[in-house]
N, C-alpha and C positions, 0 to 999 in steps of 0.2 A: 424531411431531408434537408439537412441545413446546410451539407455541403456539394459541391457537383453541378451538373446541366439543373437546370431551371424547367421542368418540366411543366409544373402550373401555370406557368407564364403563357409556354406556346401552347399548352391547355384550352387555356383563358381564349388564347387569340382564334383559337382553331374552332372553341365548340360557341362561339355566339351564333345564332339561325345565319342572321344576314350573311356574317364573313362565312361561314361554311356553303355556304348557296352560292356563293364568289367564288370561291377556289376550286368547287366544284365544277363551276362552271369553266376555270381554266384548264380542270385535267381534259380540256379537248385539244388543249394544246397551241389555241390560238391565242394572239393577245386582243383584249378587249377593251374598249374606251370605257370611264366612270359612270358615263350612261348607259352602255351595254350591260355593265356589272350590277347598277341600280335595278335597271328589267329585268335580272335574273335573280336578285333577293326580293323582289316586289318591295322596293325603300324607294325614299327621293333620293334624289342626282343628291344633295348636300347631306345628306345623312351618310349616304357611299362613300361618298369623301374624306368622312372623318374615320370610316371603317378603313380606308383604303389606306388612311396616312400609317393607322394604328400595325394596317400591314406590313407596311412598306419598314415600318419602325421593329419589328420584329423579324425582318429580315425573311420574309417567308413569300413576297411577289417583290419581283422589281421594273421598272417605267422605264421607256423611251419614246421620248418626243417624235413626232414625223408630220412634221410643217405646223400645222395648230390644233394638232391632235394630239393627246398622250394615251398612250396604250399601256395598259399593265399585263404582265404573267408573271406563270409561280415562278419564284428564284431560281427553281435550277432541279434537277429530277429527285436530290434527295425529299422535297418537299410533297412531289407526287406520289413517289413510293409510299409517303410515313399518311396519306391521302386513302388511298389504296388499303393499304393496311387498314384504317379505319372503317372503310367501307365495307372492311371483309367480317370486322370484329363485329360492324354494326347489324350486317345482315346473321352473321351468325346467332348472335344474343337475341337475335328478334327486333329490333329496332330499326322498324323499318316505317319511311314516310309516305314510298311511293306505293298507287293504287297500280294493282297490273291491269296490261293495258296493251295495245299494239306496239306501242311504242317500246315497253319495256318487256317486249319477246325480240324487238328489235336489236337492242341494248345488249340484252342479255347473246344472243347468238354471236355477234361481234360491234365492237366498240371502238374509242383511239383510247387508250389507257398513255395520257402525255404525248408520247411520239411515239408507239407503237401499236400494235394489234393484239387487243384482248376479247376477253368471251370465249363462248363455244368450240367457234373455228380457231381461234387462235390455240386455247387449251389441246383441240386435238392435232393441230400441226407440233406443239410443244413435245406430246405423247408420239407420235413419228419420229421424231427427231431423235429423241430417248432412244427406240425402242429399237430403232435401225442402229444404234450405233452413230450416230451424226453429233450429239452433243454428251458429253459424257459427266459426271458428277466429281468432283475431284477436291481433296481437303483443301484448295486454294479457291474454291468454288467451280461455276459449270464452265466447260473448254468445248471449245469444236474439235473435232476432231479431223483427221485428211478425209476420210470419207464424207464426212461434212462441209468440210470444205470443197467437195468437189459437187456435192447434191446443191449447195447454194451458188454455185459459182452456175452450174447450170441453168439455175434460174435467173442469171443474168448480175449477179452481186460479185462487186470487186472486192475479195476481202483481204488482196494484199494493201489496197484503200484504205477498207478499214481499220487491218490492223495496224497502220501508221496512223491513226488518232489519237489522240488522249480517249481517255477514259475506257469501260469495258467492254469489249467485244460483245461478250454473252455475262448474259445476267440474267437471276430466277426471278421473276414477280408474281407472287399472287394475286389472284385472280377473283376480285371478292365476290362475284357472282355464282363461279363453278368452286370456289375453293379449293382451288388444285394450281397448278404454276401454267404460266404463258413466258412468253422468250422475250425479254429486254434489251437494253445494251444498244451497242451503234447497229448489231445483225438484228435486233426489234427493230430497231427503227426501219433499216435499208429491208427488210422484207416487207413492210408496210407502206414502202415509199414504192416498189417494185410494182407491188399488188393495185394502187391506182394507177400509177404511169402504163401499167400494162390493159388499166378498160374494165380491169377484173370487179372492180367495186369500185364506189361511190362515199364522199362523206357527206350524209347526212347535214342539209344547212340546219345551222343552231342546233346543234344537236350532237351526242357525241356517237352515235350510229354510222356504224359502215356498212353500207347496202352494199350486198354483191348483186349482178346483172347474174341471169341464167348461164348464160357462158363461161362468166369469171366463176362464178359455181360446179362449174364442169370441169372447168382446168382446175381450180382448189382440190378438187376430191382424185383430178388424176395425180395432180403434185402429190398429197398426202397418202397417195393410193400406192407411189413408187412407180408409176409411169412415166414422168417426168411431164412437161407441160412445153405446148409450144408459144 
């Protein structure tokens, strides 16, 4: 391709082990110090460094200082998504690293996919959502609808809030583990921000697992069930 986006480049950047073990590690959504990101590719602190600058130079994580520490995350959500995507291509093709495990029934049930809720639970609240009429498909992509907006507003989300942001409300993501769509956008986020403030689940430390408590599992399946949750 001689002319256009530079694909081999962010190629290049994305499929070395070390840097993909790093960015992996950011779709938890936290930011991470040089030596946090060192322990999660098994490299030294200086070798990370030079992965990190390489990052940083491709425009795909960016730093901010905070007293004598710098923290890196990915750039900014298109970088998760194109992440995500990969993970979905990768599990489909077969190419796959990790051994299953508790941990990865963990994963796999629900996760942070960047700032939202993926997995299981998330794919079946997505399918609710659809299915009641709450989010509808539309050639400008997915929209809420009033009845949606009144089934989230129940569960405690301000979405005349939201919809004074930047960026989009509702957005599709695939979901590389179920390979079917989860809910993105500022209502992925604010449902997942809901979902801990309310006790309902847990994030997993170091980890991108979101434990629900028995309870927070009883209100999820009465929310998704159309009883609504108190």
């Amino acid at each position: 391709m001689k002319e256009g986006p530079d694909i081999a480049r962010i190629a290049n950047l994305i499929g070395d082990p070390a840097r993909s073990n790093m960015l992996t590690a950011l779709m938890s959504g936290k930011a991470l110090t040089a030596t946090e990101l060192a322990s999660e590719a098994g490299i030294t602190q200086q070798t990370a460094s030079s992965h990190l600058r390489k990052l940083l130079d491709g425009n795909l994580v960016t730093t901010r200082q905070q007293g004598r520490h710098r923290y890196f995350a990915l750039a900014d959500e298109r970088v998760a998504r194109s992440l995500e995507v990969l993970m979905e291509l990768a599990q489909t093709t077969g190419h796959l690293r990790t051994r299953t495990g508790p941990a990865d029934i963990r994963l796999r049930e629900a996760r942070v996919c960047y700032n939202h809720l993926a997995g299981q639970m998330a794919t079946r609240l997505f399918d609710h959502m659809i299915s009641h009429g709450y989010l509808a498909l539309a050639p400008s992509g997915l929209a809420l609808t009033e009845p949606g907006a009144a089934f989230v507003g129940a569960f405690g989300i301000d979405i005349a809030d939201l919809s004074a942001r930047r960026g989009h409300l509702c957005r599709e993501c695939l979901d590389w583990s179920e390979r079917r769509s989860h809910l993105a956008g500022s209502l992925g986020r604010a449902i997942l921000a809901r979902i801990l403030d309310q006790g309902w689940a847990r994030r997993e430390a170091n980890s991108r697992a979101v434990v629900f408590s028995p309870r927070g599992r009883a209100q999820f399946e009465r929310l998704i069930g159309g009883e609504g949750a108190t």
